[in-house]
C-alpha positions as CSV (number, residue, x, y, z in Angstrom):
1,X,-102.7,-11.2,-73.1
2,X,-101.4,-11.1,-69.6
3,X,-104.4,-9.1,-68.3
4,X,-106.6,-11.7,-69.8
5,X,-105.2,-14.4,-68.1
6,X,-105.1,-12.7,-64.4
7,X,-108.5,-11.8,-64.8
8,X,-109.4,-15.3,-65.5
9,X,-107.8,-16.6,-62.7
10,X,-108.7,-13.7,-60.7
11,X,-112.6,-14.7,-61.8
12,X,-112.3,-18.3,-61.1
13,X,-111.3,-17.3,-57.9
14,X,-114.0,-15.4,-57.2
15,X,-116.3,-18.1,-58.4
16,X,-114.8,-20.2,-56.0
17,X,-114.6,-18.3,-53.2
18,X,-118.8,-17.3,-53.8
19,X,-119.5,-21.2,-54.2
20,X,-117.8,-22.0,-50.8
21,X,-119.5,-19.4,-49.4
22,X,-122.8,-20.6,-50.8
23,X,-122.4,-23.8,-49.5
24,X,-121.2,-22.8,-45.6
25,X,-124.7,-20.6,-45.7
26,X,-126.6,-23.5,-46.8
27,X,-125.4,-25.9,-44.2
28,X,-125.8,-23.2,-41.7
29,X,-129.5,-23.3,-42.8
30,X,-129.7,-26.8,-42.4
31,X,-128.7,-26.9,-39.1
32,X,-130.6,-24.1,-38.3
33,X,-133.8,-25.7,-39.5
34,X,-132.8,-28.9,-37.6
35,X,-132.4,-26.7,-34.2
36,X,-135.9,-24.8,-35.0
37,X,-137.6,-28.4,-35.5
38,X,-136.3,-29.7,-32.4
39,X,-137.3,-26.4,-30.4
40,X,-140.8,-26.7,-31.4
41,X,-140.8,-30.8,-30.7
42,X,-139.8,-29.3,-26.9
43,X,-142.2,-26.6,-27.2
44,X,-145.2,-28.7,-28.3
45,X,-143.8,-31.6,-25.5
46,X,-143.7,-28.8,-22.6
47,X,-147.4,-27.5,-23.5
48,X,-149.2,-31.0,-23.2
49,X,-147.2,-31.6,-19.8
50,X,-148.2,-28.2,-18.8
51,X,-152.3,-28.9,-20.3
52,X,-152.1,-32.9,-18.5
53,X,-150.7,-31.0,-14.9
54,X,-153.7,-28.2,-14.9
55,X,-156.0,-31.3,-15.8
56,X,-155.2,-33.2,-13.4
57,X,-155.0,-30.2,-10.7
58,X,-151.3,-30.2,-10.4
59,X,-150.9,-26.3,-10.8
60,X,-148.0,-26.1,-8.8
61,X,-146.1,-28.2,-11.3
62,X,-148.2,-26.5,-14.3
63,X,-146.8,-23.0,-13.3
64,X,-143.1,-24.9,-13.1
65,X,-143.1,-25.8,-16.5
66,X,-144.4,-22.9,-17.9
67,X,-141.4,-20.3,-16.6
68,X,-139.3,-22.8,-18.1
């Protein structure tokens, strides 16, 4: 009987421990996802500055933003 109780317990710890560990992964995703989204806003923001500066002649400027 006492073995059945401390491996409940010992379970339900377990379960617990898996479900926080769940959730700390899936926020880490979110912000992950957040941090890839706002990378590629920069990315796509930097290549049309980069396209309007070789348009407009500006290559000096054009080469500046690209080793950014």
């Amino acid at each position: 009987m006492q073995n059945n109780i401390f491996f409940f317990f010992f379970h339900t710890k377990i379960q617990n421990d898996i479900s926080s560990a769940a959730q700390v992964i899936s926020n880490q995703i979110t912000k992950l996802n957040k941090l890839s989204k706002k990378f590629d806003m920069m990315d796509t923001h930097f290549r049309k500055q980069i396209v309007q500066n070789i348009k407009v002649g500006n290559n000096i400027r054009a080469k500046a933003l690209a080793s950014e």
